[in-house]
C-alpha positions in Angstrom: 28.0 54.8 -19.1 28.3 54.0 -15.3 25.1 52.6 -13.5 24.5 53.7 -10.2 21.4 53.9 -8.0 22.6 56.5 -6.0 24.9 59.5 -7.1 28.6 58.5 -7.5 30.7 59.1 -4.1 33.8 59.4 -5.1 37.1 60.0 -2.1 39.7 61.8 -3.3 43.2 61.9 -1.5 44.8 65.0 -3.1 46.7 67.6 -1.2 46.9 70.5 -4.4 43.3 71.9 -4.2 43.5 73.1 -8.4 44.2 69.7 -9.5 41.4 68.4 -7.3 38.6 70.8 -9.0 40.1 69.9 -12.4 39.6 66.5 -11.5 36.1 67.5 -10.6 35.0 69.2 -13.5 36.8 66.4 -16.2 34.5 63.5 -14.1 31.1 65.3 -14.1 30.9 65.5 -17.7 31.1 62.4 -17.9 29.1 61.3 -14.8 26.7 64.5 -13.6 25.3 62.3 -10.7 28.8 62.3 -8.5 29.7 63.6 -5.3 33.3 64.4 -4.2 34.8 64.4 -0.8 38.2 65.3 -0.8 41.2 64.1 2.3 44.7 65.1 3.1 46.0 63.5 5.2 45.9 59.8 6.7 43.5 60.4 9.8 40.9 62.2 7.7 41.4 59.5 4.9 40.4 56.7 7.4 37.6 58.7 8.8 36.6 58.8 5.8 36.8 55.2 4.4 34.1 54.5 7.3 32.0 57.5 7.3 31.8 58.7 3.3 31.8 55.0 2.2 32.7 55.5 -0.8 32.0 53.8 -4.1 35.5 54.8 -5.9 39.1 56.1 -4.2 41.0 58.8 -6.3 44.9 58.8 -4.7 47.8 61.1 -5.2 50.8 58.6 -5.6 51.6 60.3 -2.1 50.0 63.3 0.6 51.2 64.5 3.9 52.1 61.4 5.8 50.3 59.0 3.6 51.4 57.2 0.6 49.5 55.3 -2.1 50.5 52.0 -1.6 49.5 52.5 2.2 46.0 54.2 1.6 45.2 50.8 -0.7 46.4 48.9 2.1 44.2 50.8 4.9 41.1 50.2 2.4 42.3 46.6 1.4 42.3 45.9 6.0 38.7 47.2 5.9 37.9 44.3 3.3 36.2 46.8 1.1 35.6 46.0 -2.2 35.6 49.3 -3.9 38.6 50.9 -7.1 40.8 52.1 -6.0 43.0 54.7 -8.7 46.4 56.3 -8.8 45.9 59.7 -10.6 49.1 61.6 -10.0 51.6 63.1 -11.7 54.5 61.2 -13.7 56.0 58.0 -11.6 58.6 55.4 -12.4 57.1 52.5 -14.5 57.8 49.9 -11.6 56.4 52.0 -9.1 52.9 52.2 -11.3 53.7 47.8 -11.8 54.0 47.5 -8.1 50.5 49.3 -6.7 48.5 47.6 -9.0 50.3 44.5 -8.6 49.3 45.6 -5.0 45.8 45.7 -6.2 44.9 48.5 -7.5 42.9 49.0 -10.6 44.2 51.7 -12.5 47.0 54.6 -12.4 45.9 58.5 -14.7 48.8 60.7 -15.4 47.0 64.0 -14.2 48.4 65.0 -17.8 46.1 62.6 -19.3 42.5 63.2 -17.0 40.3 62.6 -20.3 41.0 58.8 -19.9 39.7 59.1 -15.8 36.0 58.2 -16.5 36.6 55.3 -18.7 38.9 54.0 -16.4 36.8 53.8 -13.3 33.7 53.0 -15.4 35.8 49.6 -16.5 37.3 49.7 -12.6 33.9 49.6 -11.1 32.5 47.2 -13.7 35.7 44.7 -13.0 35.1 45.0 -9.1 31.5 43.9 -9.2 32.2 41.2 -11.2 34.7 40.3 -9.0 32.9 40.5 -6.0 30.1 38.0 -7.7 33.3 35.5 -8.8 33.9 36.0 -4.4 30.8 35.6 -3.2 30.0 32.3 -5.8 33.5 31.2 -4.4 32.2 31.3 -0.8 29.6 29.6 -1.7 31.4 27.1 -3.0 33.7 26.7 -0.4 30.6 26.6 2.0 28.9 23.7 0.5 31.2 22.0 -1.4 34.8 20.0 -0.9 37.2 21.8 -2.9 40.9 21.3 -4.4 42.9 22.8 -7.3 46.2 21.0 -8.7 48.2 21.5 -11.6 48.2 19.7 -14.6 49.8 16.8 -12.8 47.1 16.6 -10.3 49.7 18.2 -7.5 47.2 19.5 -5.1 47.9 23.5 -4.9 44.7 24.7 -2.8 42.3 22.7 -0.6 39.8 24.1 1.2 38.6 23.9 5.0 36.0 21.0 4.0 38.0 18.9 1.9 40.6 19.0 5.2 37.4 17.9 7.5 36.1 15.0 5.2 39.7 13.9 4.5 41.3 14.5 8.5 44.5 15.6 6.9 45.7 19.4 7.5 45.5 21.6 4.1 49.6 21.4 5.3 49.7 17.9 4.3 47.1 17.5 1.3 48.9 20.7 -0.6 52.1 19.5 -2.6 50.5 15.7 -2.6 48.5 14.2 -5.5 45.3 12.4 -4.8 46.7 9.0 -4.3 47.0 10.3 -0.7 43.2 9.3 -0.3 43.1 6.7 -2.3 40.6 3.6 -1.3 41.5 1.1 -3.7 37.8 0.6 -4.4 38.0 1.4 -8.4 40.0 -0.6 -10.8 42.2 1.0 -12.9 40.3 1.3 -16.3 38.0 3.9 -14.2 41.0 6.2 -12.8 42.7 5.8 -16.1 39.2 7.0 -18.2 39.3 10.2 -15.7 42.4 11.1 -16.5 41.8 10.9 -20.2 38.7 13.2 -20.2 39.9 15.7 -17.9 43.5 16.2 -20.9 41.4 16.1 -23.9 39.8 19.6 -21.9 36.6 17.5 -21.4 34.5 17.8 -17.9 34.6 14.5 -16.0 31.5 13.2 -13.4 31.8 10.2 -11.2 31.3 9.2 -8.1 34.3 8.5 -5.7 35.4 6.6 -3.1 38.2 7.8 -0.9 40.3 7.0 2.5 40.6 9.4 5.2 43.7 9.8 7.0 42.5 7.6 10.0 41.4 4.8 7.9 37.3 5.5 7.2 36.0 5.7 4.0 33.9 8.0 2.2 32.0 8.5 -0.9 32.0 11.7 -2.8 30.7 12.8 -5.7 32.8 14.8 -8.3 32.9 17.3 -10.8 36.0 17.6 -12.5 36.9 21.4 -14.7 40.0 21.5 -16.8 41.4 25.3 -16.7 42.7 25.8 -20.5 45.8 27.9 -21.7 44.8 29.3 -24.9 46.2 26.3 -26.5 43.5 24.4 -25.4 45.9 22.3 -22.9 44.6 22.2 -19.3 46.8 23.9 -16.8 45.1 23.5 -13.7 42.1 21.3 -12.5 39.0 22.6 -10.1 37.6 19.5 -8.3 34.2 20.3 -6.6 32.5 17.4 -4.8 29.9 16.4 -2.6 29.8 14.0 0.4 27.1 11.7 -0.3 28.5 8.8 2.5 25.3 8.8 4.0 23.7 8.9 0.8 25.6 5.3 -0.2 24.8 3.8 3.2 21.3 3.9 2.6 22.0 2.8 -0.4 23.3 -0.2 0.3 21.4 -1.1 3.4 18.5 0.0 0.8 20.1 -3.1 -1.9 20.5 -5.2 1.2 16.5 -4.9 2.0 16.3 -5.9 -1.6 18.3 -8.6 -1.9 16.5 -10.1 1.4 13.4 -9.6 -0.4 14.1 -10.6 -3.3 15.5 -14.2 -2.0 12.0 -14.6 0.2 10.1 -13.8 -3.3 12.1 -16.1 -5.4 12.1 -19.0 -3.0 8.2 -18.1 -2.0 5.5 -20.9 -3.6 3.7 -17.3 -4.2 4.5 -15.4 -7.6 5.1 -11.7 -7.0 4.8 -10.0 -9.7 4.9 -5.6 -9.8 2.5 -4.0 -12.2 2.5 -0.2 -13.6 -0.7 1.7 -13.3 -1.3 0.6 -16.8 -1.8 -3.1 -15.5 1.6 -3.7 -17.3 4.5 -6.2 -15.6 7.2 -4.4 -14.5 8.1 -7.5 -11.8 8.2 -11.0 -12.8 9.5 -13.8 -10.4 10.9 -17.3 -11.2 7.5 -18.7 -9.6 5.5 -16.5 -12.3 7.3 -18.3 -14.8 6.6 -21.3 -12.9 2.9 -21.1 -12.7 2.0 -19.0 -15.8 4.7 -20.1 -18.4 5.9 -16.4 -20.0 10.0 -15.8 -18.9 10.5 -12.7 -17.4 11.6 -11.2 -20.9 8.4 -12.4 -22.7 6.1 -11.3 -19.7 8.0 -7.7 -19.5 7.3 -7.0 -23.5 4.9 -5.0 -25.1 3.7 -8.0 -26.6 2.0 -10.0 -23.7 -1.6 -8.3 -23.1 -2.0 -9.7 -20.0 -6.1 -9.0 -20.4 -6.1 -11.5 -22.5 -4.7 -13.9 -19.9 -7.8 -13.4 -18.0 -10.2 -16.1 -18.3 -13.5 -14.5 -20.7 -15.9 -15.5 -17.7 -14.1 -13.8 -15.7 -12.6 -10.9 -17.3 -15.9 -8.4 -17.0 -15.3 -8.3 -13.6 -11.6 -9.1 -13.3 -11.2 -5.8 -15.8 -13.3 -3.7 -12.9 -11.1 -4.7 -10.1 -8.0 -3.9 -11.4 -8.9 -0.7 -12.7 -10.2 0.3 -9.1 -6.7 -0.4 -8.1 -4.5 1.4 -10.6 -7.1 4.7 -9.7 -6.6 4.3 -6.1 -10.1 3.4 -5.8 -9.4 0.0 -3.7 -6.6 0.0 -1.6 -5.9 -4.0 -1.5 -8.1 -6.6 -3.2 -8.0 -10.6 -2.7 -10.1 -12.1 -5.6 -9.9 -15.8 -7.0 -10.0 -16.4 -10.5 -9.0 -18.5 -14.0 -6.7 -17.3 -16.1 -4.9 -19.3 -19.1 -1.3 -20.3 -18.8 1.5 -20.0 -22.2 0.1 -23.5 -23.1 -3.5 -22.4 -22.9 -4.4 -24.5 -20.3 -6.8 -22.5 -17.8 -5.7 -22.4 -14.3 -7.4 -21.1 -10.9 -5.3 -18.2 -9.2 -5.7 -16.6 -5.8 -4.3 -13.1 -5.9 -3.4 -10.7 -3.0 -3.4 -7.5 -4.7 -2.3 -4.0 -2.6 -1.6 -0.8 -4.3 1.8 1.5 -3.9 1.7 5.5 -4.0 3.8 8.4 -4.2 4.1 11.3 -2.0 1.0 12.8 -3.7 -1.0 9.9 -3.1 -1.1 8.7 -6.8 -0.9 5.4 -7.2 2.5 4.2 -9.0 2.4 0.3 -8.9 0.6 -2.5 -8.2 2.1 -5.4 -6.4 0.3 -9.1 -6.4 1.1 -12.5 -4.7 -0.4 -14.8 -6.7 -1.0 -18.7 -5.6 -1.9 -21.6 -8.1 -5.2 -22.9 -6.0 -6.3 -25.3 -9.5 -5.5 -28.4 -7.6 -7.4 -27.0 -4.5 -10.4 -25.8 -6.5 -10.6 -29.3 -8.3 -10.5 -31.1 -5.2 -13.4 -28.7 -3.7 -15.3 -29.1 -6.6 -14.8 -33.0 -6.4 -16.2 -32.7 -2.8 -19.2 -30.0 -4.1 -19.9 -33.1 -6.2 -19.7 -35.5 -3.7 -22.2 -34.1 -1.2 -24.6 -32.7 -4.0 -24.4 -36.8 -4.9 -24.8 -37.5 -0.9 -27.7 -35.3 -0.5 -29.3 -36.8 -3.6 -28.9 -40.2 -2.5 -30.3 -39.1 1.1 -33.3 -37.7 -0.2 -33.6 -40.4 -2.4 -33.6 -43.0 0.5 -36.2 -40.8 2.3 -38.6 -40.7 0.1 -38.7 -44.6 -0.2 -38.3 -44.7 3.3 -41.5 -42.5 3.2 -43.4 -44.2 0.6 -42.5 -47.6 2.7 -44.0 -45.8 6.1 -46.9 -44.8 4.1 -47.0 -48.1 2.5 -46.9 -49.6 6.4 -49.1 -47.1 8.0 -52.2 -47.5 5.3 -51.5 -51.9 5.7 -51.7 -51.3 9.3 -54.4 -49.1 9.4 -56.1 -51.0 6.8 -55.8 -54.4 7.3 -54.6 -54.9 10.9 -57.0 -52.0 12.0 -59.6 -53.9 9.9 -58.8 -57.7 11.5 -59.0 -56.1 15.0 -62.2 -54.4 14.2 -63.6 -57.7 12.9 -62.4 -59.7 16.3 -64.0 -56.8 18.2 -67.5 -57.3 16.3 -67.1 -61.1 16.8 -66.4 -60.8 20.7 -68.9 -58.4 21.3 -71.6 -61.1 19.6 -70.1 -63.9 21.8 -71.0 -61.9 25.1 -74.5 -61.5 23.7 -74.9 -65.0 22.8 -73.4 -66.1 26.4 -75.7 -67.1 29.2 -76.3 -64.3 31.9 -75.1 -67.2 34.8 -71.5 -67.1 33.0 -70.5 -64.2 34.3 -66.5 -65.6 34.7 -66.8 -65.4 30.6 -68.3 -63.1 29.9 -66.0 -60.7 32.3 -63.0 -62.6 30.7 -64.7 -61.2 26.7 -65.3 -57.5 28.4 -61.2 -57.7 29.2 -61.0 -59.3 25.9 -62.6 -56.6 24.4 -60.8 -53.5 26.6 -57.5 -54.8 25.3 -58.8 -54.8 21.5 -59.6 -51.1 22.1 -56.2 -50.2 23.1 -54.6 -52.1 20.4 -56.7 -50.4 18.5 -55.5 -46.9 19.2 -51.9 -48.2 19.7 -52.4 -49.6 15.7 -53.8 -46.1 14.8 -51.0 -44.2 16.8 -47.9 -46.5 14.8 -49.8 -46.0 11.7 -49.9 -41.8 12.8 -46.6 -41.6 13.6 -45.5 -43.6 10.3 -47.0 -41.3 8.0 -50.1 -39.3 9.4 -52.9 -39.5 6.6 -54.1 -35.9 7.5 -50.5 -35.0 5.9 -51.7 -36.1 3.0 -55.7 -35.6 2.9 -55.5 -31.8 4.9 -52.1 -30.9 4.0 -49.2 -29.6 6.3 -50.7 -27.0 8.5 -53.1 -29.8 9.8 -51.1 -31.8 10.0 -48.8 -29.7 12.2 -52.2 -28.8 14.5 -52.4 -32.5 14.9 -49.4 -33.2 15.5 -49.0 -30.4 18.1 -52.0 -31.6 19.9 -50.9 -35.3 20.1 -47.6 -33.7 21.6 -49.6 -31.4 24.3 -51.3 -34.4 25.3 -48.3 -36.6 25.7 -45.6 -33.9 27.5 -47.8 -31.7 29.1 -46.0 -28.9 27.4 -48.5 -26.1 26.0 -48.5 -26.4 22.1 -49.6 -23.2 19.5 -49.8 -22.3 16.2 -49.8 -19.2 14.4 -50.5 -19.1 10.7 -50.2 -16.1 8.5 -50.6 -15.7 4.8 -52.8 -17.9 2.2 -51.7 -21.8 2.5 -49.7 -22.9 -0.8 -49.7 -26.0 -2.5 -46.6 -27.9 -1.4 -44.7 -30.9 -3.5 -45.1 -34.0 -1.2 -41.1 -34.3 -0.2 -41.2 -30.5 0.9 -44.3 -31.1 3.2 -43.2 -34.3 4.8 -39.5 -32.4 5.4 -40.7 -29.9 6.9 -43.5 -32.2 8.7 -40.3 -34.2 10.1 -38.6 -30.9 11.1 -41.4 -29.8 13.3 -41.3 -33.8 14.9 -37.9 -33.9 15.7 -37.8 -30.3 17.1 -40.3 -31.2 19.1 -38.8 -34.5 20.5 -35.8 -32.4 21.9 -38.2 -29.4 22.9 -39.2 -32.7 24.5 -36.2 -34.1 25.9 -33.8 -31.5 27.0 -35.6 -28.0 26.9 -37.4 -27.8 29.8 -40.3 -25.6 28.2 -43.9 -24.8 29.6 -44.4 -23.3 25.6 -43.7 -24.5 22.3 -45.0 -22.0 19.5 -44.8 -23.6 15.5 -44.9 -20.8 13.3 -46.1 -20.6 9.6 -45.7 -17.6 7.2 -47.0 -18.5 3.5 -45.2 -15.3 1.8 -45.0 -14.5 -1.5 -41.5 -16.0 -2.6 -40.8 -17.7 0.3 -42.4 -20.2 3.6 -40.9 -19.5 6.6 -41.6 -21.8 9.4 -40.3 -21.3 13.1 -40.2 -23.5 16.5 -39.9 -21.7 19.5 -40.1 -22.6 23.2 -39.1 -20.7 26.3 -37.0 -23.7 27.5 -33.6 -23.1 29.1 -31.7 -23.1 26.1 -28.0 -23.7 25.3 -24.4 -22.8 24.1 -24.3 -23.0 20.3 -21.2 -22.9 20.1 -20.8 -26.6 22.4 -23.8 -28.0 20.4 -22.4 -27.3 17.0 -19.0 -28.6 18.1 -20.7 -32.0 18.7 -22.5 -32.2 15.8 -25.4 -34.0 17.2 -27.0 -36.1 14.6 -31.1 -34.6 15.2 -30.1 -31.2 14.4 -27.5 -32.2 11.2 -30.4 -34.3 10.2 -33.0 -30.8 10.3 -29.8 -28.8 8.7 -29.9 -31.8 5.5 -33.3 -32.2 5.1 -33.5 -28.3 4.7 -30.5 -28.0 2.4 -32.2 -30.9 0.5 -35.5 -28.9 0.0 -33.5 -26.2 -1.6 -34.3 -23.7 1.9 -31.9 -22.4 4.5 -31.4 -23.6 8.0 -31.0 -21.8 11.1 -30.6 -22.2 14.7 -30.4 -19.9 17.9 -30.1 -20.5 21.2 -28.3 -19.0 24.4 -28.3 -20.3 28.2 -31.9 -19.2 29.6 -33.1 -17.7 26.4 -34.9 -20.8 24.9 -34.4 -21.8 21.4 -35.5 -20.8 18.0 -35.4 -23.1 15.1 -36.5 -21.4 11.7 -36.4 -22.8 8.2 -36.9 -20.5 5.0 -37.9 -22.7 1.6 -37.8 -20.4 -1.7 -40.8 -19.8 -4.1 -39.0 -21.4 -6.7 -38.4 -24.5 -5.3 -42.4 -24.9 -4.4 -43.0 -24.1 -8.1 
C-alpha cells in the first residue's frame, strides 16, 4: 500500500499508446488515487518534468529522440528526487545493469506489468528514505567537521568544514591519514586506546587536539563510528566533530582565574570555605584546617555536622542566620561568633558570609571568609575589664572625695562658722562696753566686725560649694534652684528651671553626679558660651530621669571638641557612664549647646 496525500502523478514516456492504457489499467488496481500524463518526445518530457511535477517517471527504454538513460539524466540535472522506472520491452542484461547503475530504481518487462506497483511502491518508499539519509547528511555537513577513511584511517572524503578548520584543501587531506594534523598534545596510550575501540566495532568519544596547516591549534571534539562488513570488521570510519577552541580557551583562562584565586585563598590569614545550600562544606582551605582543626577530607564527609561546631549560646541564633542565607533570604551576612575547634577548645570567629545563585535566582552555595578574632576578643574583653575596674575605682574615689567635702563643709560650717560667730558676739560686746570718746576704737571694732561678716559668707560659700547641705536636706531639684541662683547672681547670665513629673527618691552618688554635672556645665556655659540663657531641665518619668542643660550661647564644632578630649566634658561622660545613664552632647557654631543625661529606673531602684 502506497501513502500519498495527494493522488499519485505519475509521467509516463511511452510512444505506443495500447501499452500506455495497459499500463494504466494494471496501476489503478492497485493504486485508484493516480493520475497519468503521458510524453513522447524529449521537449514535451522536459515541459513536463517542471510543469506535471511528478511523483514517479514511467520510461520506455527509448521514444522519438530520447532515450532512457538521457531522460534520468534530464531529471537527475533538475536535482529531483523522484523513481524513476524502465518499463519496456525485453533489453540486454547490461543495458538494464547500466541505468540503474545510472540511478534508476527499477526496470518492468512490459511482459511482466503485474510486478509494476510493488516496484514503485518499494521505489517511492527507498527515495524518501533516501532523501531523509540527504537531508540529515546536509545537516551534518552544515554543522559539523566531517571525514571518512578506510580501515587504515586513509582519509577518502572530507568535507568543506573540516578543510576550513584544518586550512588544508580537501586535495591534500584526501589520500592522507590524520597524522597530517597531528599536535603532539596526547601521549601515545590515548591515540593507541582510540584505535583499539574503534577495531573491536566499538564507538570512540574524546576530545582532540589538532594542528592546522599554518601552525594554530585547535580543539575538537569527536565522535568516532566504525562501518561494519557483516563480519563484524570495520571497513570504513565516519568521524563527526565539533570545534570547541573557544570553548577550551575559556576554559583555561576560566582554570587560570582559579588557580589565581585559589593561591590568594590559600596564602590568605582568612579561611574560605564553600558551603551547599544544605550548610554542608563543599570548600575547605589549608587556613580552615589551620584555625578549626578538621583536614579537608574530614571536614568534606558526611560525618562532620558542622551545627554542632556552633557554640550552644550561640547556635539559636547562628542556626537563623544561616538558614536566611541558604533561602536567599539575606544576601551577605557578617556575624561574630564561638565555635569549638577538633580539640574542643572554643574559639571566636568573624565570618563574611555572601550567598551565590543560579540563573533562576536560587541560591546554590554559600561562600564564607572566616577570621580567628579569639586573641582580639580576649584582649577587648581584658580592656572591658579594665575600664569597668577604672570606673569602679573612679567612683569609688568620688565618693570619698565627697564624703571628705561633706566631712569639710559641715567642720567649716560648724565649727569655724561657729568660732567666727562667737568672735562676732564678743566684738559686738567690746563696742558696747567702750567709751563713747573712743571713737578711733570703736571704728577700728565696726571694721573688725564688717570683715567677720564677709568671712562669714566666704566660710558659708566654701562650705556650699564643697557639698551644699540643701543636697542633702531638700534633695536635688533644690539643690539645682540653688545652685542656679548662686550662678545668676555671680555671671549675670539668666538661670531657669523646668520640672516635670513627681520627684523620685534618688541614691546619694546619683544625686551628687548629676548635682556635679549641672556645676561643671555651668562653669563652661560660664566660660566659653557666651549665653544671656541657661535652662536646667528635669523630667521624673516613669523608667527613666532625664535632665538637660541648655543655653543659647554661640556654640561649637563637635567634631574639634571631641578630638580634644577636653577633660570637663570626659569627666560629665564618666560620671554618667558610672551612674549606669547615657551621655550626650550637641552643639553647632551659633546654635548653643545642649547637654542631656538619661539615668534608668533600674538603676534608681
Amino acid at each position: 500500500m502506497i501513502h500519498m496525500t495527494g493522488p499519485m502523478k505519475i509521467l509516463m514516456l511511452e510512444d505506443n499508446v495500447t501499452d500506455a492504457v495497459i499500463i494504466q489499467q494494471v496501476l489503478k488496481k492497485e493504486i485508484p488515487d493516480c493520475e497519468f500524463k503521458m510524453v513522447n518526445n524529449k521537449e514535451g518530457y522536459g515541459k513536463e518534468l517542471e510543469r506535471f511535477q511528478p511523483d514517479v517517471i514511467l520510461s520506455n527504454h527509448s521514444i522519438a529522440g530520447l532515450k532512457a538513460g538521457e531522460a534520468l539524466k534530464m531529471m537527475q540535472d533538475l536535482l529531483l528526487n523522484i523513481p524513476f522506472i524502465l518499463v519496456t520491452d525485453a533489453v540486454s542484461d547490461e543495458y538494464a545493469a547500466s541505468i540503474i547503475k545510472s540511478g534508476a530504481d527499477d526496470y518492468i518487462l512490459k511482459t511482466r506489468l503485474s510486478g509494476l506497483p510493488a516496484a514503485i511502491g518499494a521505489a517511492v518508499k527507498q527515495r524518501k528514505s533516501n532523501k531523509e539519509i540527504i537531508d540529515y547528511k546536509y545537516a551534518l555537513d552544515q554543522s559539523s567537521i566531517i571525514s571518512i577513511t578506510d580501515q587504515k584511517g586513509i582519509i577518502k572524503y572530507a568535507n568543506e568544514n573540516f578543510c576550513k578548520i584544518s586550512k588544508y584543501s580537501a586535495g591534500e587531506l584526501i589520500g592522507q591519514d590524520h597524522r597530517i594534523i597531528n599536535s603532539g598534545f596526547h601521549p601515545k596510550p590515548y591515540i593507541k586506546n582510540l584505535w583499539t575501540t574503534i577495531a573491536k566495532g566499538n564507538i570512540w568519544r574524546g576530545e582532540f587536539c589538532n594542528r592546522a596547516k599554518d601552525g594554530s591549534l585547535y580543539w575538537v571534539e569527536a565522535t568516532i563510528v566504525p562501518f561494519c562488513n557483516k563480519r563484524g570488521k570495520p571497513y570504513q570510519y565516519l568521524a563527526i566533530r565539533v570545534d570547541i577552541t573557544q570553548r577550551k580557551h575559556m576554559e583555561q583562562a576560566l582554570q587560570t582565574a582559579r588557580d589565581r584565586i585559589f593561591f590568594h585563598v590559600e596564602n590568605s590569614p582568612l579561611a574560605f570555605i564553600e558551603w551547599d545550600n544544605q550548610i554542608r562544606p563543599k570548600t575547605w582551605s589549608s587556613r580552615a584546617q589551620k584555625i578549626f582543626g578538621w583536614t579537608e577530607q574530614e571536614a568534606l564527609s558526611d560525618q562532620l555536622d558542622w551545627f554542632s561546631k556552633v557554640y550552644e549560646k550561640d547556635l539559636p541564633w547562628v542556626s537563623k542566620i544561616l538558614q536566611q542565607l541558604a533561602s536567599g533570604k539575606l544576601e551577605k551576612k557578617q556575624v561574630q561568633h564561638r565555635n569549638y575547634t577538633k580539640d574542643n577548645r572554643v574559639i571566636w570567629c568573624d565570618w563574611f558570609n555572601s550567598v551565590v545563585r543560579d540563573m533562576d535566582g536560587n541560591v546554590i552555595t554559600i561562600l564564607s571568609l572566616v577570621q580567628d578574632i579569639t586573641d582580639k576578643k580576649n584582649a577587648e574583653n581584658e580592656i572591658l575589664e579594665m575600664n569597668e575596674q577604672l570606673r569602679k575605682l573612679s567612683k569609688h574615689l568620688q565618693h570619698i572625695r565627697e564624703e571628705e567635702r561633706t566631712h569639710m563643709a559641715r567642720e567649716i560650717h560648724d565649727q569655724l562658722g561657729q568660732q567666727l560667730t562667737v568672735m562676732k558676739m564678743d566684738i559686738s560686746w567690746l563696742n558696747k562696753k567702750l567709751e563713747s570718746g573712743e571713737s578711733q576704737v570703736k571704728d577700728k571694732i565696726r571694721d573688725m566686725k564688717n570683715v567677720l561678716d564677709d568671712t562669714i559668707k566666704l566660710v558659708r560659700k566654701i562650705a556650699a560649694d564643697l557639698r551644699p547641705s540643701l543636697l542633702d536636706d531638700m534633695g536635688l531639684d533644690a539643690a539645682i534652684e540653688w545652685n542656679l541662683g548662686e550662678f545668676e547672681k555671680r555671671s549675670g547670665i539668666k538661670s531657669a528651671v523646668k520640672k516635670t513629673g513627681k520627684a523620685l527618691p534618688l541614691p546619694d552618688d546619683v544625686k551628687t553626679g548629676m548635682f556635679r554635672i549641672v556645676q561643671e556645665s555651668l562653669t563652661n556655659v560660664a566660660r566659653y558660651s557666651e549665653a544671656k540663657n541657661v535652662t536646667v531641665s528635669l523630667q521624673h518619668k516613669n523608667k527613666e530621669i532625664i535632665m538637660t542643660i541648655q543655653d543659647d550661647g554661640v556654640g561649637f564644632d563637635h567634631k574639634e571638641i571631641a578630638a580634644k578630649k577636653t577633660f570637663g566634658l570626659l569627666g560629665m561622660k564618666e560620671r554618667t557612664v558610672m551612674m549606669g545613664g547615657q551621655f550626650e552632647i550637641s552643639s553647632s557654631p551659633g546654635n548653643g549647646t545642649t547637654v542631656s543625661l538619661k539615668i534608668p529606673l533600674q538603676i534608681l531602684q
